[in-house]
C-alpha positions as a printed NumPy array, in Angstrom:
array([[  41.441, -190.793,   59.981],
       [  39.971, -188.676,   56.983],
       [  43.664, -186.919,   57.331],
       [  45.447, -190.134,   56.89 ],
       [  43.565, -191.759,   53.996],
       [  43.914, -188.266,   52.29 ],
       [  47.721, -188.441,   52.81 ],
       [  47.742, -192.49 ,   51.626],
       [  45.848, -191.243,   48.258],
       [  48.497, -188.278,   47.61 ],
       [  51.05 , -190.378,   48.407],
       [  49.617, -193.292,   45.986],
       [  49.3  , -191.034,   43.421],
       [  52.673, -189.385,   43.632],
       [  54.057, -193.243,   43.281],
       [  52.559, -193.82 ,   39.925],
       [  53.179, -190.512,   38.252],
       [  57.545, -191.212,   39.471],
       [  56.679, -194.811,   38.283],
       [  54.924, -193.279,   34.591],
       [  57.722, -190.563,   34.42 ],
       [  60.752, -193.425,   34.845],
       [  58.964, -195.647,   32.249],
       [  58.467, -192.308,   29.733],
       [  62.343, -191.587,   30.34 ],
       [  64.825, -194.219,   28.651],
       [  68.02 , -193.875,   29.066],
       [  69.76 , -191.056,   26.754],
       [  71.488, -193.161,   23.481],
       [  75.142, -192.706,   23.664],
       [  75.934, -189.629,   20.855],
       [  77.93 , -191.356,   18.263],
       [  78.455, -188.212,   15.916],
       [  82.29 , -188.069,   16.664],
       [  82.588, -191.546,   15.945],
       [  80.93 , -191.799,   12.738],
       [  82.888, -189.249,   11.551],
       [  86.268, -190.607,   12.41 ],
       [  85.38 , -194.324,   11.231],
       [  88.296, -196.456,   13.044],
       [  88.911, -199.409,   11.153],
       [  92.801, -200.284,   13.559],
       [  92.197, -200.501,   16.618],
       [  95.749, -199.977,   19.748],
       [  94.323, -201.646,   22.508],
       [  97.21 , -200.354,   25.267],
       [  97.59 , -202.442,   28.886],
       [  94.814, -201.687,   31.048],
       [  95.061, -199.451,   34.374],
       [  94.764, -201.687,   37.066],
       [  92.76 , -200.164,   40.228],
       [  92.137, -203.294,   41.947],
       [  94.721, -205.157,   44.285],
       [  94.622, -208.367,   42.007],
       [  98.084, -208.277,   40.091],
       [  96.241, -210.275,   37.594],
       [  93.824, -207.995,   36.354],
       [  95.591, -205.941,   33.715],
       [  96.692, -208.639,   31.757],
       [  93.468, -210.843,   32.32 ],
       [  91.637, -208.018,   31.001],
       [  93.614, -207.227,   28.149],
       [  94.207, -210.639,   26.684],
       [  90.204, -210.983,   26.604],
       [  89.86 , -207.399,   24.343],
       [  90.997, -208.434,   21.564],
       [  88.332, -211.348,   20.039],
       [  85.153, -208.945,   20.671],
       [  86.867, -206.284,   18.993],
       [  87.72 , -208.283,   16.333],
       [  84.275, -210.161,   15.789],
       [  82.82 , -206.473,   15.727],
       [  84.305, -205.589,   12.592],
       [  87.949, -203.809,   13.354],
       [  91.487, -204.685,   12.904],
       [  92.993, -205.17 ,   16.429],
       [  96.966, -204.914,   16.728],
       [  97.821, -207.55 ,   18.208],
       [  98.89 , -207.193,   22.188],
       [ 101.436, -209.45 ,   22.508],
       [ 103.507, -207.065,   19.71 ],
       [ 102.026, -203.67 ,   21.753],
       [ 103.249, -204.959,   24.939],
       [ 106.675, -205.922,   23.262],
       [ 107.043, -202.707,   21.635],
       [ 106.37 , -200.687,   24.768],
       [ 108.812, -202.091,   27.179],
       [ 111.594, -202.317,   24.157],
       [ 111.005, -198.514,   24.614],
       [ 111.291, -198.472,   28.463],
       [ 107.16 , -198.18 ,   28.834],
       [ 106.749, -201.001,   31.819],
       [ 103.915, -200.323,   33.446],
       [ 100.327, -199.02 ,   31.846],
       [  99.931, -195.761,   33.443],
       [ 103.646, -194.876,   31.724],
       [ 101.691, -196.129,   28.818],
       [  98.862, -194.001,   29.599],
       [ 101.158, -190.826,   29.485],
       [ 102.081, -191.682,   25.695],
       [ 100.801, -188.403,   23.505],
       [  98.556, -189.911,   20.8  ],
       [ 100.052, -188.595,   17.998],
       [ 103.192, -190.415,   18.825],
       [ 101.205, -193.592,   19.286],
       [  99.888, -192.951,   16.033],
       [ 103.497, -192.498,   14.817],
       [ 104.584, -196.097,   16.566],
       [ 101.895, -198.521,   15.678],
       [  99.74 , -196.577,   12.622],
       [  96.621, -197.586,   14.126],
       [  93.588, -195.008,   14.308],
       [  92.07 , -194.89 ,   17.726],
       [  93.369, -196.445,   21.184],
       [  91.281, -198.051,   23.231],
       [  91.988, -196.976,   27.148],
       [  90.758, -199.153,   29.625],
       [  90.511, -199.26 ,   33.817],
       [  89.835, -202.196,   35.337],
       [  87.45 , -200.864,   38.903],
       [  87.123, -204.29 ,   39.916],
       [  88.55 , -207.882,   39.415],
       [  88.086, -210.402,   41.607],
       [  86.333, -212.463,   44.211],
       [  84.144, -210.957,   47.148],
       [  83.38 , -213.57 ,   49.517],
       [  79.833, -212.573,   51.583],
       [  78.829, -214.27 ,   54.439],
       [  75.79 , -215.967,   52.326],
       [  77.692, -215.874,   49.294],
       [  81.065, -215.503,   47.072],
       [  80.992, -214.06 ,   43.977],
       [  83.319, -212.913,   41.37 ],
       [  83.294, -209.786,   39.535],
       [  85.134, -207.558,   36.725],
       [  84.135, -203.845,   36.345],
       [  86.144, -201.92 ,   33.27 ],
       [  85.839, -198.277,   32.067],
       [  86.758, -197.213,   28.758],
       [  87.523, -194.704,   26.012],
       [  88.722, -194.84 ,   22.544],
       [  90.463, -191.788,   21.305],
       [  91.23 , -190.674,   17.714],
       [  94.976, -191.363,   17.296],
       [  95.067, -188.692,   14.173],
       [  93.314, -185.983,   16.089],
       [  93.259, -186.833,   20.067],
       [  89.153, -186.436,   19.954],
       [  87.419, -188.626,   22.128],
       [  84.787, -191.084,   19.973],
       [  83.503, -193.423,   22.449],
       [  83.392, -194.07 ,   26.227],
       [  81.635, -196.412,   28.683],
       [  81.263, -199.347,   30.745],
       [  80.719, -202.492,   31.844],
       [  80.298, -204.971,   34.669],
       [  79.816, -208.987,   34.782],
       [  79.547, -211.05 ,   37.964],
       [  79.565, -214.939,   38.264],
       [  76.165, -214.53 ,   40.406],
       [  74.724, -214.084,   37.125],
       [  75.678, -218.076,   36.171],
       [  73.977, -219.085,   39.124],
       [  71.687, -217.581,   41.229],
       [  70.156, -220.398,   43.086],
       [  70.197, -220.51 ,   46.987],
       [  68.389, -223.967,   47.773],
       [  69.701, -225.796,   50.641],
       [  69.039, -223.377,   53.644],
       [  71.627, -221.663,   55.598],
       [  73.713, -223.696,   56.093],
       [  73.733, -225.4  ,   52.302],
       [  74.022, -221.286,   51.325],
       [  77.523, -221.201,   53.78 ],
       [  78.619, -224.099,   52.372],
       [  78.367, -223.075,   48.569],
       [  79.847, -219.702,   49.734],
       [  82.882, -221.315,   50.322],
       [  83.154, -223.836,   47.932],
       [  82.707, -221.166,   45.255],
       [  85.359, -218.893,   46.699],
       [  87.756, -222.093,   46.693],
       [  86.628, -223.09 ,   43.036],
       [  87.63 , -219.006,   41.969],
       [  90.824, -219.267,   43.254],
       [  91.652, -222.733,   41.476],
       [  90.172, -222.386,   38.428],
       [  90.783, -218.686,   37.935],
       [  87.046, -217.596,   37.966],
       [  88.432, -213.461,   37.122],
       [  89.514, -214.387,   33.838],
       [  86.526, -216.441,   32.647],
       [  84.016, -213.296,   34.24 ],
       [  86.745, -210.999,   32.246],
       [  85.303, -212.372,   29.351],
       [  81.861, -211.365,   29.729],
       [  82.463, -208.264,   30.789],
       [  84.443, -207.351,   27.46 ],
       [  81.829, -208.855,   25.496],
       [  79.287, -206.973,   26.983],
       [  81.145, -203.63 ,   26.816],
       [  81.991, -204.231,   23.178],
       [  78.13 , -205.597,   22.509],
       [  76.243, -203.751,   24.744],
       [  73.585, -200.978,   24.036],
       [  76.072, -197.729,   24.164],
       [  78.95 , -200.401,   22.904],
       [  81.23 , -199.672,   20.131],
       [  79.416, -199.634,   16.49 ],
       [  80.779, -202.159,   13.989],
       [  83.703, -201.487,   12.578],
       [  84.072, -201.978,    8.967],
       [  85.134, -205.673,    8.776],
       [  82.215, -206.665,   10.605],
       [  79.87 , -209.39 ,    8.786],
       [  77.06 , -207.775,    7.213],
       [  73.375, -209.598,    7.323],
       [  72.978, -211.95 ,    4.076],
       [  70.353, -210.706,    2.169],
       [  67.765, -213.212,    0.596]])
């Protein structure tokens, strides 16, 4: 017994030193030297990789980019022309996009970083106590005049985070399962979640510093 209690107290105490050690270890801020140097002001935001078996993804995803990036202070070309441009030039598909060197994307549309972008997941997952929608992007924004990488990251939104209630029991829980799976296929849910997620990459801590259109504070 005296064994046992010994073993609990180690065991306690091993808990709150990995619980004191998590809390005294933030995650590492996102090293922003190579981006401060460049200072992007145009921003080439090409068609997004789609890695997801929703057709609609890449250009959900892409036609939600460009407000954030605009509202954070940078001069976004506009898609519509980017998309036009590339498949005038026999680029139809983003990973043939993808393949474009950067100083010859620098030598089409002037602009001085790209913004590349994989979309992991877009979508509905329907659960057996739940359905619930969900985009998932990586990205990277590379210096069109010199091919460094500035920035990368990630981000992830889910329409569980609208509404997380669960009242109604089992069977009230099947029932809004399925009625939320029906409402994301009518009302495509993807694109609406597609927003948030770009938002929150753009916004988020690790996100993409202003650019230099972006609204300063007013002073008093």
């Amino acid at each position: 017994m005296t064994n046992l209690m010994s073993l609990i107290r180690r065991l306690g105490a091993v808990a709150v030193l990995a619980a004191l050690t998590a809390c005294a270890s933030p995650s590492k801020p996102y090293d922003y030297t190579a981006f401060k140097e460049a200072k992007p002001a145009s921003l080439l935001v090409l068609p997004p990789v789609n890695d997801t078996p929703d057709v609609n993804a890449t250009y959900g995803v892409l036609s939600n980019l460009s407000m954030p990036l605009g509202e954070a202070g940078y001069y976004v070309l506009p898609v519509s022309l980017v998309d036009e441009t590339l498949r005038t030039n026999g680029i139809t598909t983003p990973a043939d996009a993808r393949q474009i060197d950067a100083a010859k994307l620098r030598q089409i549309f002037g602009a001085d970083a790209a913004l590349y972008v994989d979309v992991k997941q877009y979508g509905s997952v329907y659960k057996v106590l739940s359905s619930e929608t969900i985009v998932e992007m990586h990205a990277k924004l590379v210096d069109l005049r010199t091919g460094a990488l500035l920035w990368d990251g990630k981000a992830t939104a889910s329409s569980a985070e609208q509404n997380n209630s669960s009242q109604g029991g089992l069977i009230g829980m099947l029932v809004k399962a399925v009625v939320d799976q029906i409402a994301s296929n009518l009302s495509d849910r993807s694109y609406q979640i597609a927003g948030m997620t770009s938002n929150r990459l753009v916004y988020a801590p690790n996100g993409l510093l202003p650019g230099p259109r972006a609204r300063q504070p007013v002073k008093n």
